[in-house]
MMTF fields as JSON, N, C-alpha, C and O atoms, coordinates in Angstrom:
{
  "mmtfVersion": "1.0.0",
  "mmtfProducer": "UNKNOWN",
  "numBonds": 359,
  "numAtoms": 360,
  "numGroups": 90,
  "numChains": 1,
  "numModels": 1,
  "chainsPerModel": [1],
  "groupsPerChain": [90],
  "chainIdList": ["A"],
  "bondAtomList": [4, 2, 8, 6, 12, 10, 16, 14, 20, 18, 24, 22, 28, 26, 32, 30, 36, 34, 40, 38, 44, 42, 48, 46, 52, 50, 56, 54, 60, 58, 64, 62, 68, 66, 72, 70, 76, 74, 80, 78, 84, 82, 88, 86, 92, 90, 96, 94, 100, 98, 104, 102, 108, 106, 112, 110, 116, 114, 120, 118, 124, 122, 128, 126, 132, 130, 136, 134, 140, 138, 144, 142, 148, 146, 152, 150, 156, 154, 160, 158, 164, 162, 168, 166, 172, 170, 176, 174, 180, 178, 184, 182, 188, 186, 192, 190, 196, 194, 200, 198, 204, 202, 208, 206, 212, 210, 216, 214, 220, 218, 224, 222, 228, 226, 232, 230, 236, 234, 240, 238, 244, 242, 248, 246, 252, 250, 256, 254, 260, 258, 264, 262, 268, 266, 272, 270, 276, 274, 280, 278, 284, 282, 288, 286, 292, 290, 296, 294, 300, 298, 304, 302, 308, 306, 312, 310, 316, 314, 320, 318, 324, 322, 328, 326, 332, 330, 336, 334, 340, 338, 344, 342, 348, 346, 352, 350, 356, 354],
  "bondOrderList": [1, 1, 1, 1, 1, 1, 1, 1, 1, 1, 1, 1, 1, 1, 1, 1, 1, 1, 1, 1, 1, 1, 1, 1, 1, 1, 1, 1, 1, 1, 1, 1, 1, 1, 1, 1, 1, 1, 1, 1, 1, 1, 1, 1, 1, 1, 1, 1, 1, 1, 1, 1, 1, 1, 1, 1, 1, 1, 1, 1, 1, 1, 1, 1, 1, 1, 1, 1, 1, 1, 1, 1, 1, 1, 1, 1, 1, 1, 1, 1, 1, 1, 1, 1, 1, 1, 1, 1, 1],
  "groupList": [{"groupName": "UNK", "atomNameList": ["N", "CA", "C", "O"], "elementList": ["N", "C", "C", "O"], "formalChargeList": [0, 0, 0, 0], "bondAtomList": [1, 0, 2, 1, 3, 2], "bondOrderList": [1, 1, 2], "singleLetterCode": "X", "chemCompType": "L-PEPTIDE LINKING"}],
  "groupTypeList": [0, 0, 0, 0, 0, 0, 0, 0, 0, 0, 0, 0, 0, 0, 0, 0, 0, 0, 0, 0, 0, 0, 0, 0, 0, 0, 0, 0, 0, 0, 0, 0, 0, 0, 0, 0, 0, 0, 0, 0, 0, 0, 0, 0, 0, 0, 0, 0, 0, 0, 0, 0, 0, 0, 0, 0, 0, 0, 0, 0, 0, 0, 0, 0, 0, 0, 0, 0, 0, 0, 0, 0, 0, 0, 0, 0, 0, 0, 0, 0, 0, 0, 0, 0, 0, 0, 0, 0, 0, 0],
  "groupIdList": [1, 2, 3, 4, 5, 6, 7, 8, 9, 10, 11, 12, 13, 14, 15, 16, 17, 18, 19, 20, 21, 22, 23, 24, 25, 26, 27, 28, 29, 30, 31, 32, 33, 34, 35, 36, 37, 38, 39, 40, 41, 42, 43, 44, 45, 46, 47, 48, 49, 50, 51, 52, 53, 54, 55, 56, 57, 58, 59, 60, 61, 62, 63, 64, 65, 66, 67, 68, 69, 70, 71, 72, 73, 74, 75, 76, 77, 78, 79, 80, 81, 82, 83, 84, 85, 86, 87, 88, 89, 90],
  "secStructList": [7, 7, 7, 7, 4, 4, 4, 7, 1, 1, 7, 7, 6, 6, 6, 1, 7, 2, 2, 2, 2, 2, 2, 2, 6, 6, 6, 6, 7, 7, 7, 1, 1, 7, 2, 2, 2, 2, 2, 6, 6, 4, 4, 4, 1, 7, 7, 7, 1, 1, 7, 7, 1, 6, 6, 1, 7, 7, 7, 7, 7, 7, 2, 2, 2, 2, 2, 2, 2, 2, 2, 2, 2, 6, 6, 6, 6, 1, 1, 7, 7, 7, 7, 7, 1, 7, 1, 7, 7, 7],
  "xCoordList": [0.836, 0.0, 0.885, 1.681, 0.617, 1.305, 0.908, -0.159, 2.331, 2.111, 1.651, 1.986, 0.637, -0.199, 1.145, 1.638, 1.093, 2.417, 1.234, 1.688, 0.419, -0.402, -0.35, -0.57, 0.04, -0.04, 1.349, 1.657, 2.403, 3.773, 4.123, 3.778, 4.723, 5.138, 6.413, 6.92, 7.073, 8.555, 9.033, 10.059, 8.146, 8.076, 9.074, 8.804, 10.062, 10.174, 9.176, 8.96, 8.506, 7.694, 8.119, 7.347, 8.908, 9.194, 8.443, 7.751, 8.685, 8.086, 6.864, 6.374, 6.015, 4.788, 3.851, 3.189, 4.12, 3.389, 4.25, 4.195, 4.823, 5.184, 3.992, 4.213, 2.592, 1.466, 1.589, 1.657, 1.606, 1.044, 2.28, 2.078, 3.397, 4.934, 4.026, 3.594, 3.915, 3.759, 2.798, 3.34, 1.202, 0.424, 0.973, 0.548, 1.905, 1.931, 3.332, 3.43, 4.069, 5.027, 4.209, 4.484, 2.806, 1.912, 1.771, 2.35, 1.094, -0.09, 1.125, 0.758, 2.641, 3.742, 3.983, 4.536, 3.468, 3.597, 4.253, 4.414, 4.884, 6.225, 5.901, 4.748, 7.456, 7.183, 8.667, 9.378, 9.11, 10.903, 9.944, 10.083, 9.15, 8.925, 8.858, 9.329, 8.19, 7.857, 6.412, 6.003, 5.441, 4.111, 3.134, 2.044, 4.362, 3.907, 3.887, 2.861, 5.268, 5.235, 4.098, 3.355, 3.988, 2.784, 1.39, 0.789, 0.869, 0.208, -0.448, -1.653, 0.425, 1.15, 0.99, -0.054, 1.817, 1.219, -0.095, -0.551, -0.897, -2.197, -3.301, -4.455, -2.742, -3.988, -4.564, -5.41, -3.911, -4.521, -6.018, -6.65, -6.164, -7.422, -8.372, -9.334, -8.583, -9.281, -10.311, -10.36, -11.749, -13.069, -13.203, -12.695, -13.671, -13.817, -15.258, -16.113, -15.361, -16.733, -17.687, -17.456, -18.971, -20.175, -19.342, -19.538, -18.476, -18.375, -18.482, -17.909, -19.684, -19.746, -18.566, -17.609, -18.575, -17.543, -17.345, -16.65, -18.466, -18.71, -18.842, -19.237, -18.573, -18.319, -16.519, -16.438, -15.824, -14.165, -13.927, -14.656, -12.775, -12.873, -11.872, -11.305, -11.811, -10.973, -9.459, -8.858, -8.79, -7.316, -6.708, -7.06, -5.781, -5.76, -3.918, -2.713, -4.894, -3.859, -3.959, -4.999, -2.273, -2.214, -2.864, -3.361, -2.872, -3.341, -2.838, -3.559, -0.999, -0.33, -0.593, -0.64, -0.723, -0.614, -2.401, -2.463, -3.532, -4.838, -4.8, -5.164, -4.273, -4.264, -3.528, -4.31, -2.28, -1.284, -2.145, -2.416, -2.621, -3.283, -4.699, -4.874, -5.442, -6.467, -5.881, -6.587, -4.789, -4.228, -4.008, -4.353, -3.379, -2.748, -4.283, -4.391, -5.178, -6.109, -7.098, -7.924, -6.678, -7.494, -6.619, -6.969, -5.711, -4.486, -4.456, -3.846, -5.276, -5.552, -7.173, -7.642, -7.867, -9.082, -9.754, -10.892, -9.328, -10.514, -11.565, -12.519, -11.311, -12.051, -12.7, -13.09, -12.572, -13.163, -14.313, -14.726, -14.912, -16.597, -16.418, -15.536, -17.285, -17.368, -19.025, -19.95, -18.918, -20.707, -20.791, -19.963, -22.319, -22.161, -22.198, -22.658, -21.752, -21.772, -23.025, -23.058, -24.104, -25.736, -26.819, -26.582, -27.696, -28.724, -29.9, -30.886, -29.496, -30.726, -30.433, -29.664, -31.106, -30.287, -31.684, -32.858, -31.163, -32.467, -32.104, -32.787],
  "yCoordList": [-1.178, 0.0, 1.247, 1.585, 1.824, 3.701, 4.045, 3.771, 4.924, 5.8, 7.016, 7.403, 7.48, 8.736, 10.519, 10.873, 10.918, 12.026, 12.879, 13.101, 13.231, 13.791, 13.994, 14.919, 12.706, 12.268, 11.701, 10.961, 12.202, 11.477, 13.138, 13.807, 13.823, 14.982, 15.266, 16.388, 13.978, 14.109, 14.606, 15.261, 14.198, 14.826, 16.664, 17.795, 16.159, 17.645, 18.197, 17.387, 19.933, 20.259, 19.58, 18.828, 19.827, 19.214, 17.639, 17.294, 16.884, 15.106, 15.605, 15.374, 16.354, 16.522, 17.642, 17.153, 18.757, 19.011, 20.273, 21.298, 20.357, 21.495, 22.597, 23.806, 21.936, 23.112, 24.053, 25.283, 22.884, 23.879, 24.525, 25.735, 24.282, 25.466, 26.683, 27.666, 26.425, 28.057, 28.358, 28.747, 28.134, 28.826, 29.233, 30.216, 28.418, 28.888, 30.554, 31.591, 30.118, 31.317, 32.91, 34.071, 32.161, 33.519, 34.096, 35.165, 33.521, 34.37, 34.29, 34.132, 34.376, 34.626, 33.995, 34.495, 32.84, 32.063, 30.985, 29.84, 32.087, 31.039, 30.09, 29.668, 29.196, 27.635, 27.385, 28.191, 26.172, 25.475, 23.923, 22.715, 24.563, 23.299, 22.012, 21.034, 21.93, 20.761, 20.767, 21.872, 19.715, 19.81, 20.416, 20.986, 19.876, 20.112, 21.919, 22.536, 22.585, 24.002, 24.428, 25.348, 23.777, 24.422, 24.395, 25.461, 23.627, 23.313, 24.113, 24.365, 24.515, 25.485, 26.201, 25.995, 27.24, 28.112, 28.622, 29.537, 28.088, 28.043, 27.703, 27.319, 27.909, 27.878, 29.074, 29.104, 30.136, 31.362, 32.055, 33.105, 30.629, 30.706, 29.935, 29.953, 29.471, 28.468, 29.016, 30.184, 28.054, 29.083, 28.696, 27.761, 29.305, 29.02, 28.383, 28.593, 27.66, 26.211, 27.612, 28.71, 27.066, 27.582, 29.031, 30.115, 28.921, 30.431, 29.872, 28.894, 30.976, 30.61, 30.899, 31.426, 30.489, 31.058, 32.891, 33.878, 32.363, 34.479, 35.249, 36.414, 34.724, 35.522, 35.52, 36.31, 35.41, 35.138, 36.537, 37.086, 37.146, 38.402, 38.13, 37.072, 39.473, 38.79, 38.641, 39.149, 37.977, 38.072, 39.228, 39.602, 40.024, 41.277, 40.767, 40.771, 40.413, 40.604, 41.456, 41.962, 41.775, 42.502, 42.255, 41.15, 42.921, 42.546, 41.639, 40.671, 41.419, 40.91, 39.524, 38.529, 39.308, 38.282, 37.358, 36.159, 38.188, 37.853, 37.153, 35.977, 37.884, 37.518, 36.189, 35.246, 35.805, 35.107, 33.963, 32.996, 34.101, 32.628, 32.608, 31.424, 33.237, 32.7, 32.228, 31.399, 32.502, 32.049, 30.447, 29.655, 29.73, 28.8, 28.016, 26.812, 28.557, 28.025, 27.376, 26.467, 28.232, 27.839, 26.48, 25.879, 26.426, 25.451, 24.116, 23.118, 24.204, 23.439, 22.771, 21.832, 23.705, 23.072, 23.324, 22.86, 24.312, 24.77, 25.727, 25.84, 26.506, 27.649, 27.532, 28.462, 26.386, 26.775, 25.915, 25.092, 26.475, 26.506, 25.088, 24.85, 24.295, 22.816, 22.654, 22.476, 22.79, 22.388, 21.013, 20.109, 21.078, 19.163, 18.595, 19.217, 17.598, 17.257, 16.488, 15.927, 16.495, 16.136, 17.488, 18.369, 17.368, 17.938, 17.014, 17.293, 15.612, 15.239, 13.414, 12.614, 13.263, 11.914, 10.961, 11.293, 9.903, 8.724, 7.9, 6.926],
  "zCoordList": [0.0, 0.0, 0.0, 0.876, -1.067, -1.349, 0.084, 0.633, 0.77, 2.41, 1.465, 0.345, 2.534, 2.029, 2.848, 3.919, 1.61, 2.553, 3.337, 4.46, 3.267, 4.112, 5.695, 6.477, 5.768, 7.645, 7.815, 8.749, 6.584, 7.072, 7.23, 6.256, 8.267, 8.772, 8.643, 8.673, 8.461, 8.744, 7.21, 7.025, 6.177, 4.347, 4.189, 4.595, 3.514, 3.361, 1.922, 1.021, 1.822, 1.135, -0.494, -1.089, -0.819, -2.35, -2.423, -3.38, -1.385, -1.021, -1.135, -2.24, -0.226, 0.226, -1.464, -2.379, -1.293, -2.739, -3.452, -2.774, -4.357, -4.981, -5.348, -5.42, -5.586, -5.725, -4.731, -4.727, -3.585, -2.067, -2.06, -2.164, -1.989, -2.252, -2.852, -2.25, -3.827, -4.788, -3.431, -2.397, -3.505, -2.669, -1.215, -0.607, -0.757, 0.678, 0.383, 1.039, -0.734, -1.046, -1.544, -1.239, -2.68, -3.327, -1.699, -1.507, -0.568, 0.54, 1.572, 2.737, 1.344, 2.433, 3.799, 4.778, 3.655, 4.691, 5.134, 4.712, 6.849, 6.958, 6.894, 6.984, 6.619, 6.984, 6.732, 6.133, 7.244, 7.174, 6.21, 6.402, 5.341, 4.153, 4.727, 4.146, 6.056, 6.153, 6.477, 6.836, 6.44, 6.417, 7.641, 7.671, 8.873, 9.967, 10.136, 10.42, 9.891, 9.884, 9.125, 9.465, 8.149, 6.871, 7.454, 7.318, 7.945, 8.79, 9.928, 9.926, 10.934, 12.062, 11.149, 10.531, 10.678, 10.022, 9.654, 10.341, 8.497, 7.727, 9.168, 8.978, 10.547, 11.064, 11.722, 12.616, 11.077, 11.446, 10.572, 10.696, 9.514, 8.435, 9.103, 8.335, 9.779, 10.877, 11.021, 11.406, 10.651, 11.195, 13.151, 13.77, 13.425, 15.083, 15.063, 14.202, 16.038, 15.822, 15.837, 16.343, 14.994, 14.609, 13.975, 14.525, 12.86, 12.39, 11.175, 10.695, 10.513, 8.864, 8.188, 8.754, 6.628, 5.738, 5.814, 6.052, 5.437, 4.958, 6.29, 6.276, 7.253, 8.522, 8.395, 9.335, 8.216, 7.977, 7.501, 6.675, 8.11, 6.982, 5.697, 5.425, 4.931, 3.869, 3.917, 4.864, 2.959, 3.33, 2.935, 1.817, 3.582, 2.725, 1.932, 2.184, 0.926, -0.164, -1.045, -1.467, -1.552, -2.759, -4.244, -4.458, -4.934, -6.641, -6.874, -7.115, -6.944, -7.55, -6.605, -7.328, -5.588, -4.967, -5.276, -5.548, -5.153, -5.503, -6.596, -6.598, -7.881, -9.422, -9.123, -9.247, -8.77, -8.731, -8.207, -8.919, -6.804, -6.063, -7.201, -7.488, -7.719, -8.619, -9.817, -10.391, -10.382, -11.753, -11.303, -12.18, -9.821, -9.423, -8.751, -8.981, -8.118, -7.86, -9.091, -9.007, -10.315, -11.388, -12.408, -13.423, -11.779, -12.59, -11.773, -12.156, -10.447, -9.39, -9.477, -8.833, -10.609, -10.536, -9.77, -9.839, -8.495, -7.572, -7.711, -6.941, -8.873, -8.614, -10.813, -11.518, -11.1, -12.457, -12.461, -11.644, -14.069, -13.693, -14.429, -15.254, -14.045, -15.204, -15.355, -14.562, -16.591, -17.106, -17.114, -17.006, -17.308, -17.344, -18.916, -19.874, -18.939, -20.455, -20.942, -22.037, -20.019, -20.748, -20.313, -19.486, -20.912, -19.86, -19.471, -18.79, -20.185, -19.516, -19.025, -19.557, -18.17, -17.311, -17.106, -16.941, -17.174, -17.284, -16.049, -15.734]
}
């Protein structure tokens, strides 16, 4: 069975994901490239129990940094639109 790097911590970032590199470098967040720092880090985005999305405020990023994480979010598949390829289902 493939070890999942997810839950292996000891991964340096290059092992673990080169995507998440770029994103955690676009929104400036430390880390010594290992999953666990990355981790530690990214938990200052944390909703607090019972807090909606849209209660979060926004991140204050720059243009260059906004444009940059949507160009990489869209190369990631998170943020593009997919139609369906029928309209009608039996």
């Amino acid at each position: 069975m493939k070890e999942n790097v997810f839950y292996n911590t000891s991964r340096t970032l290059p092992e673990f994901s080169e995507s998440l590199q770029t994103v955690t470098d676009i929104l400036d967040v430390p880390h010594t490239k290992s999953p666990t720092s990355i981790i530690e880090a990214s938990q200052i985005w944390r909703r607090q129990p019972d807090q909606e999305r849209w209660e979060l405020p926004e991140l204050p990023l720059r243009n260059l940094q906004r444009k940059q994480l949507i160009n990489k979010l869209k190369e990631l598949g998170f943020i593009s639109e997919i139609k369906p390829r029928k309209f009608n289902y039996h």
